[in-house]
C-alpha positions in Angstrom: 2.6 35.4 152.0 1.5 38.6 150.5 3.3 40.5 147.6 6.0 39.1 145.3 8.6 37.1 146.6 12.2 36.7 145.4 11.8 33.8 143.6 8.3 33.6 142.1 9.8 35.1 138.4 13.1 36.0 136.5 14.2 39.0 138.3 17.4 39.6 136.4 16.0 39.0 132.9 12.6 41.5 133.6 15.6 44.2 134.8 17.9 43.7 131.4 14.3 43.9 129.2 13.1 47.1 131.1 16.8 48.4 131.2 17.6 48.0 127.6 14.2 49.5 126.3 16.0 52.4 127.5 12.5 54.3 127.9 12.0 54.5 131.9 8.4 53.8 133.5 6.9 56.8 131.3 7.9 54.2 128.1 5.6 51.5 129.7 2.7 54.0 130.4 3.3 55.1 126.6 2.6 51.6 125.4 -0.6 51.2 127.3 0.0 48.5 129.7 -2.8 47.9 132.0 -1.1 46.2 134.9 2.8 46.6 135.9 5.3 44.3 135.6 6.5 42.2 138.9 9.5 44.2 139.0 7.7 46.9 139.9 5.0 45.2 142.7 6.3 46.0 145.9 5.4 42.9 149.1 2.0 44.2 150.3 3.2 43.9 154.1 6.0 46.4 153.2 3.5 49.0 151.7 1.2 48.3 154.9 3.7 47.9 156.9 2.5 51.3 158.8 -1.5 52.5 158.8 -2.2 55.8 156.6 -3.8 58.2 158.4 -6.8 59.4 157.6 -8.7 62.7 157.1 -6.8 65.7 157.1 -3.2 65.9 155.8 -0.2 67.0 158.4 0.3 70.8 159.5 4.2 71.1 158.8 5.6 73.7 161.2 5.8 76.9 158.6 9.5 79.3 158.6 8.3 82.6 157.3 12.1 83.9 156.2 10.7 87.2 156.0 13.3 89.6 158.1 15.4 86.8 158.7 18.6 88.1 157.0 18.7 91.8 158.8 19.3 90.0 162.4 18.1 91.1 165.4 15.0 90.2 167.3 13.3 88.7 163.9 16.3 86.7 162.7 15.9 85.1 166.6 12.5 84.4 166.3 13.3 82.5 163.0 16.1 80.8 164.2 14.0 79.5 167.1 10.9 78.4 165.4 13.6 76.6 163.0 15.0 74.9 165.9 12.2 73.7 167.3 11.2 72.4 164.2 14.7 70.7 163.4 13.8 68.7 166.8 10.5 67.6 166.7 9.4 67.7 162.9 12.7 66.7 160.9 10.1 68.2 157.6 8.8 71.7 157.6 7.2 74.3 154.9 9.5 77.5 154.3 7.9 80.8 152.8 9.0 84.1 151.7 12.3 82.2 150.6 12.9 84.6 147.8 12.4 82.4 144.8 9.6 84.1 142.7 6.8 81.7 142.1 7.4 82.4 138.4 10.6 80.6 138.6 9.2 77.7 140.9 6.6 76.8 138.1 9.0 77.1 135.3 10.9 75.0 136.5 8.8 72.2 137.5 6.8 72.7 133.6 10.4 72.4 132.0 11.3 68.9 133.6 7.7 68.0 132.6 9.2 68.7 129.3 11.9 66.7 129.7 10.5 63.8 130.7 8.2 64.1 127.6 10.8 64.2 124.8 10.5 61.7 122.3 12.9 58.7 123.2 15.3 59.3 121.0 16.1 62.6 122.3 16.8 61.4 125.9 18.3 58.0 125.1 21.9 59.4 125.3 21.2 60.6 128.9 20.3 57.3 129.9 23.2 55.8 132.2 23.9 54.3 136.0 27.2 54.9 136.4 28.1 57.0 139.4 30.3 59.5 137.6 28.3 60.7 135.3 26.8 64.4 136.3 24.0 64.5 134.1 21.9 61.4 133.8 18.6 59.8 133.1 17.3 56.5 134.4 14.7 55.0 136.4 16.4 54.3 139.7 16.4 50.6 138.9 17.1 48.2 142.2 20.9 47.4 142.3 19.7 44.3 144.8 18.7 40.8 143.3 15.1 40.4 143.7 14.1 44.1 145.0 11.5 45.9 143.4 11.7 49.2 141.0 9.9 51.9 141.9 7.1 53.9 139.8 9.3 56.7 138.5 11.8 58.2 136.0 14.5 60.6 137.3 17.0 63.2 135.9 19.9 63.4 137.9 22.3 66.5 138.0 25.1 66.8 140.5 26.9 70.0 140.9 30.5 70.1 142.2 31.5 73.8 144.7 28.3 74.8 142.6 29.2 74.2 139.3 28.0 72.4 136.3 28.8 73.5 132.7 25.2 74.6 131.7 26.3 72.6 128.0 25.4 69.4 130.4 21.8 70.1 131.4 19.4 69.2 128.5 18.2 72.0 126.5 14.1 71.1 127.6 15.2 72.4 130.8 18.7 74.5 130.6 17.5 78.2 130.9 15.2 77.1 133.5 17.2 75.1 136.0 20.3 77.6 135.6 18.1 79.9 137.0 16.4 78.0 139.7 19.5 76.6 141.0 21.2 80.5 141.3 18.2 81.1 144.1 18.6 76.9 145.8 22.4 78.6 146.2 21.1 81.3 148.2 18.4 79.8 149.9 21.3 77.6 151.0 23.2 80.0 152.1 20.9 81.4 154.6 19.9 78.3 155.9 23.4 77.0 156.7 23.5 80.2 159.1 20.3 79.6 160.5 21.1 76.2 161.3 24.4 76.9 162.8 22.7 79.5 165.2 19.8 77.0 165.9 22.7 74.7 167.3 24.0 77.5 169.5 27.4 77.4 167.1 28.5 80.6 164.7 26.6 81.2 162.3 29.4 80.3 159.6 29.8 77.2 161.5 28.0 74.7 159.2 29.6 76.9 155.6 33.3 76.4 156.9 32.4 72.4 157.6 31.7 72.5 154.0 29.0 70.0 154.2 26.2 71.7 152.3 28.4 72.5 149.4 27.9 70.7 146.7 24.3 70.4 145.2 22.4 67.1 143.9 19.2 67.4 142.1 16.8 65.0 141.3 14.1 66.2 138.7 11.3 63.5 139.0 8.3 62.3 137.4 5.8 59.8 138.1 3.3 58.1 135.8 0.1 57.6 136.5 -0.4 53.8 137.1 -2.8 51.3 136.5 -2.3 49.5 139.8 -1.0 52.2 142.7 -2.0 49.8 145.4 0.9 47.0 143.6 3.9 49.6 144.0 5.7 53.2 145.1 7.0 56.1 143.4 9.6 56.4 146.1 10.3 53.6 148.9 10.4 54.1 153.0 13.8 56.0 153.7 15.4 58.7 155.1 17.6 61.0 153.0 21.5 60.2 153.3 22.8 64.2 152.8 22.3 67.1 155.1 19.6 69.2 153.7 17.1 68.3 151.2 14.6 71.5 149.6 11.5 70.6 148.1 9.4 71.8 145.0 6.1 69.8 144.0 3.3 70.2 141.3 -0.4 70.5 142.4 -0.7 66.5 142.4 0.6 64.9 145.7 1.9 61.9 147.0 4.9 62.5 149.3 4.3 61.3 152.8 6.2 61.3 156.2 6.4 58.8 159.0 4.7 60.7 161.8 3.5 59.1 164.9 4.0 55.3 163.3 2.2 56.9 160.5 2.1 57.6 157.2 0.5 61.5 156.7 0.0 63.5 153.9 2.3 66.4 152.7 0.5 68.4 150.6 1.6 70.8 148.0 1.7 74.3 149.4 2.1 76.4 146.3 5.1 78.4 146.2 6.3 77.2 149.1 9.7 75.0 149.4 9.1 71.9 151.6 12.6 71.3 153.6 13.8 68.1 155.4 17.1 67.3 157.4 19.0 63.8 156.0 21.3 61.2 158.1 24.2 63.3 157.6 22.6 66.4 159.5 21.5 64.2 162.3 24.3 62.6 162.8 26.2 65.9 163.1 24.2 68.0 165.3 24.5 65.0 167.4 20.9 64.0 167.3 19.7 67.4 168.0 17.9 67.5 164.3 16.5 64.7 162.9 16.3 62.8 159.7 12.3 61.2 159.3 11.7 58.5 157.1 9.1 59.4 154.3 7.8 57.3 151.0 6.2 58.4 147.5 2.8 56.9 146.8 2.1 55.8 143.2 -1.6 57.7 141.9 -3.7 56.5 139.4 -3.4 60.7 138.1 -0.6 61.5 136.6 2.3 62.2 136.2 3.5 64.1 139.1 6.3 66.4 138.5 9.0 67.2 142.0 12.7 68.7 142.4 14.6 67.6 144.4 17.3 69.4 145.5 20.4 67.7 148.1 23.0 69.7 149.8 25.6 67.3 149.7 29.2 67.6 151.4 32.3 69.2 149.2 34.3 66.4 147.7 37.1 68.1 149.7 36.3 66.6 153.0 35.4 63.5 151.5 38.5 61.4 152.9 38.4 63.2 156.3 36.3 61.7 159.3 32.7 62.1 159.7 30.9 62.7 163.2 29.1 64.9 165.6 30.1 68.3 165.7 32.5 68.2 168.7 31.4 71.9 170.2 28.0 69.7 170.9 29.5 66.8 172.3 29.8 67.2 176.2 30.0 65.7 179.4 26.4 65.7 179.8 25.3 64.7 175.8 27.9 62.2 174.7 29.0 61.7 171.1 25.4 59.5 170.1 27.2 58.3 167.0 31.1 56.8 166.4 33.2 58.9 163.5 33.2 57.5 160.2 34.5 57.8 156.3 31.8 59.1 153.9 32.6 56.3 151.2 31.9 54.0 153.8 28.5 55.8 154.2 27.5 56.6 150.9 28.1 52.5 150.2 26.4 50.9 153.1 23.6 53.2 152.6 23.1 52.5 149.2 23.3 48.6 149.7 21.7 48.5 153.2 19.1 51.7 153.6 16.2 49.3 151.8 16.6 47.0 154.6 17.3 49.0 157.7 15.1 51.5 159.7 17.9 54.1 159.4 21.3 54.0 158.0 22.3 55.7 161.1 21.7 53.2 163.5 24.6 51.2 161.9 26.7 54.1 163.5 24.8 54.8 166.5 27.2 54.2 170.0 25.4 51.7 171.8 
């Protein structure tokens, strides 16, 4: 059978060796190496497990935000063309979000800068535990004989919007304190937008509380010596409710799209948006969550930011579901209430292996 199998070498022991070098995939590039490790070769069936489409990349539906906070007839139209793109797209391009393009590219150069400290000035950073809000790694596989993935990661997770700017790395402080002040209003706006595109108040979705927190993932991906062998970023679909998007000029994110894979290209300036489990599950189906992988390039390194609206740890213990204003006689409840920690764990151990997390909670 094609690809690696999960006994054909030492899993464990390639995982400790990588782990402890404590210099992420951006270490191995460093040091030369002309073909990847097995830890990092993904089964060839999985990577073709869907055809790539060729030609031209995928027209994402575009929001033009322009108007959109004065109301009226403009604010409709927007809220309309966002519904309609919640329904049938899941990923869509915003513009005229009001974060300068200055701030955009400073940010992404600054986790480029990052990324390439010297060793010794990230090594401190470099962790897996869960509670740590500032962290470094390389998102190694927490599942014997999975593969790792062709990428390096800073992680920061923000709590009601907060995180001492002390914690963020000096390479990228000024920058990220002042790209995450516009992701807050961006937010903001689209909480309401997405309330009204569900027929519900616009402060509907705020007072849930589910896009509160923020999680951001600052990547970078090496070029590699064998992209055909492995990914940047597996098939899934993104466990939170919104996630906002902010690439270099490079490429390599694609969506699942008519059994699939297209192209999403880089629009500059422009923040690509996509809906995660959480938000399908509660607008009751209405929006959906698509699935969507990161190729690995021979050109390199890519730079992206990703940033997660993630619920407030408040409502954490309480019962998740569908929005009960949109559950009715004729559109019953599509998925069964559940706790988050129950979520967060049986996507974290079962997503690689599933089509969708949410199907475990789908009604049948």
């Amino acid at each position: 059978m094609a690809g690696v199998s999960k006994v054909d070498f030492d899993w464990e022991k390639e995982v400790k060796e990588f782990d402890e070098r404590k210099t992420g995939v951006k270490g191995l590039v460093d040091a030369g190496v002309t073909e990847i490790p097995r830890l990092f070769m993904h089964p060839q069936e999985v990577i073709d497990r869907y055809p790539t489409a060729k030609g031209a990349a995928v027209e994402l539906p575009v929001i033009d935000l322009t108007g959109a906070e004065s109301g009226g007839a403009r604010r409709r139209e927007v809220v309309e063309a966002i519904g309609k793109a919640a329904r049938e797209w899941g990923f869509f391009c915003i513009i005229n979000h009001g974060v300068p393009l200055v701030t955009i590219n400073a940010m992404l150069e600054s986790i480029k800068r990052f990324h390439e400290l010297p060793d010794e000035d990230k090594e401190s950073l470099y962790t897996y535990e869960r509670s740590k809000l500032v962290k470094w790694n390389s998102n190694l596989p927490v599942e014997e004989g999975d593969p790792a993935c062709w990428r390096d990661v800073l992680n920061l997770h923000y709590t009601n919007d907060h995180l001492d700017p002390h914690e963020i790395p000096s390479a990228c402080r000024k920058e990220t304190v002042e790209y995450v002040k516009y992701m807050i209003e961006v937010r903001e706006l689209m909480a309401e937008l997405f309330s009204e595109a569900l027929g519900l108040p616009s402060d509907h979705l705020s007072k849930m509380e589910c896009m509160k927190n923020l999680a951001i993932s600052c990547l970078y991906y090496p070029a590699c010596p064998e992209p055909h062998k492995t990914l940047g970023a597996p098939k899934h679909s993104d466990i939170f409710c919104l996630t906002l998007l902010i690439q270099d000029s490079l490429g390599g994110l694609q969506m699942l799209h008519g059994n699939q894979w297209v192209d999403v290209p880089p629009v500059p300036g422009a923040l690509i948006a996509n809906f995660g489990d959480l938000m399908q599950l509660f607008s009751n189906g209405e929006f959906i969550s698509v699935e969507h992988r990161v190729v690995s390039q021979l050109a390199g390194p890519r730079i992206s930011v990703a940033t997660f609206s993630t619920p407030n740890i408040r409502i954490m213990g309480k019962p998740f579901g569908p929005i009960k204003e949109l559950v009715t006689k004729d559109k019953p409840a599509v998925y069964r209430d559940f706790m988050f920690e129950e979520y967060f764990k049986y996507y974290k151990t079962k997503a690689a292996s599933v089509e969708s997390a949410l199907e475990y909670y789908r009604i049948n």
